[in-house]
N, C-alpha and C positions, 0 to 999 in steps of 0.2 A: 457418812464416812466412818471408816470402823476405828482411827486415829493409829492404826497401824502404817508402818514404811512401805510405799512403794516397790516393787521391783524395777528398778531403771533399767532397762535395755542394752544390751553389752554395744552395741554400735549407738545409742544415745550417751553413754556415758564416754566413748574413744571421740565422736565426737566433738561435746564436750570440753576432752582433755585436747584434743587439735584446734578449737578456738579460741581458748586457753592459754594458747600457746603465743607468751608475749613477743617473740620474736616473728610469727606469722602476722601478715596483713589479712585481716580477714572483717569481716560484715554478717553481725548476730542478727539473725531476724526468726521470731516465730511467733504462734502463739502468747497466750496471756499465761504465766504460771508454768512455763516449761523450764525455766532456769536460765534464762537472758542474764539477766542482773547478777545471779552467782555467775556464774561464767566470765562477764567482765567485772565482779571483784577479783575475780581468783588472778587474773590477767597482773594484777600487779604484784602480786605475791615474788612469784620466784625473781623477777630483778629483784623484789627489796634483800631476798634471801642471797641471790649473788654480792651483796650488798652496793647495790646502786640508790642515792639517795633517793628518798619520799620526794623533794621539790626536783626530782627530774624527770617525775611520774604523773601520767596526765591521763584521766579518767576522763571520755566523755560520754554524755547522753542526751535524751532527746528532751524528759521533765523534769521540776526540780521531786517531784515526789522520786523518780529513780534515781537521781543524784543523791537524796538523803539517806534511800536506801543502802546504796551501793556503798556511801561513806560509814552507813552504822556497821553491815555485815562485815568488811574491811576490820573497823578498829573491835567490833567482839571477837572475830577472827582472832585476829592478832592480841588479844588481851585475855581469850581464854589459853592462848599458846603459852603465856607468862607461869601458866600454874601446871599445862599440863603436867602429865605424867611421861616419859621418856616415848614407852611404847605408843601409847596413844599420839603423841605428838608427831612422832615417825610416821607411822597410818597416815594423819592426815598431809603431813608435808606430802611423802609419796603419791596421795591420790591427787594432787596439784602438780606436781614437779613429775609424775611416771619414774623417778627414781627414788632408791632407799636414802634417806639423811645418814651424814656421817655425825659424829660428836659436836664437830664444828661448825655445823649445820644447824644442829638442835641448838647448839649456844646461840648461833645468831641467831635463831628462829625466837628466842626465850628474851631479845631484846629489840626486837622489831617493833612492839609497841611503843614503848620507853621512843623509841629512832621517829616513832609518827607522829608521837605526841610532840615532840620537839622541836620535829622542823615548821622554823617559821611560815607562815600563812598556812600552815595544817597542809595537808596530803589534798593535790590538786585534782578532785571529784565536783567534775560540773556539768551543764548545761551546755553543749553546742551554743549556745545563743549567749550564753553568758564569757564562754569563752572567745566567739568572735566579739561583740561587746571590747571587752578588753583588749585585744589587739588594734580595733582599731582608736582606741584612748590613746593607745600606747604610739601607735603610729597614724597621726591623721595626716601627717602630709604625705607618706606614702602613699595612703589611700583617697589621697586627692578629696581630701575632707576639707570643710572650712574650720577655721580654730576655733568656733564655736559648739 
């Protein structure tokens, strides 16, 4: 590898930005190394940016090695945003969100970390398995469980 950048493909990266898209119901599957894992971090970004809370945001996946991932690229995300530079920060909100950030945008964006580090039990990135686990802790007679 020459450690130079990719050209990504103008219909891989639209879409991408249409699975991305946290308001769409949608099913990432491909290859190893094509950008699964970025794609569902970036999925939480723009609610947090509407500002919808961290604990109303639920990440899942299938290992805990993509779980770990998905929560590091998340919180570097969001903690190199703390220091960007205005234009630079713009760019990237843009290439997540397909719109320009306004002022009040950048300021929310510049406290998103600070907003994840905060909320209790951290920014909810798991496990399919770990997430039903918990549900049914949480509801075992629903789920016609014994109390054991």
């Amino acid at each position: 590898m020459s450690g130079t950048p990719r050209e990504v493909p103008d219909d891989t990266v639209r879409r991408q930005r249409e699975a991305g898209d946290p308001v769409a119901s949608v099913w990432v599957g491909a290859n190893a190394g094509s950008g699964k894992t970025c794609v569902l971090a970036r999925r939480g970004v723009p609610p947090l940016l509407a500002g919808t809370a961290a604990s109303k945001i639920l990440c899942l996946t299938f290992t805990k090695a993509a779980a770990a991932t998905m929560s590091n690229r998340v919180f570097q995300e969001l903690a190199r945003w703390t220091v960007a530079e205005d234009g630079a920060l713009s760019a990237e909100i843009a290439s997540v969100t397909g719109e320009t950030p306004d002022r009040a945008t950048l300021d929310r964006a510049r406290r998103l970390f600070a907003r994840a580090i905060e909320t209790p039990g951290g920014l909810k990135i798991q496990t399919i398995h770990a997430f039903c686990e918990r549900l049914l802790q949480q509801f075992p007679l629903e789920a016609d469980l014994s109390g054991n």
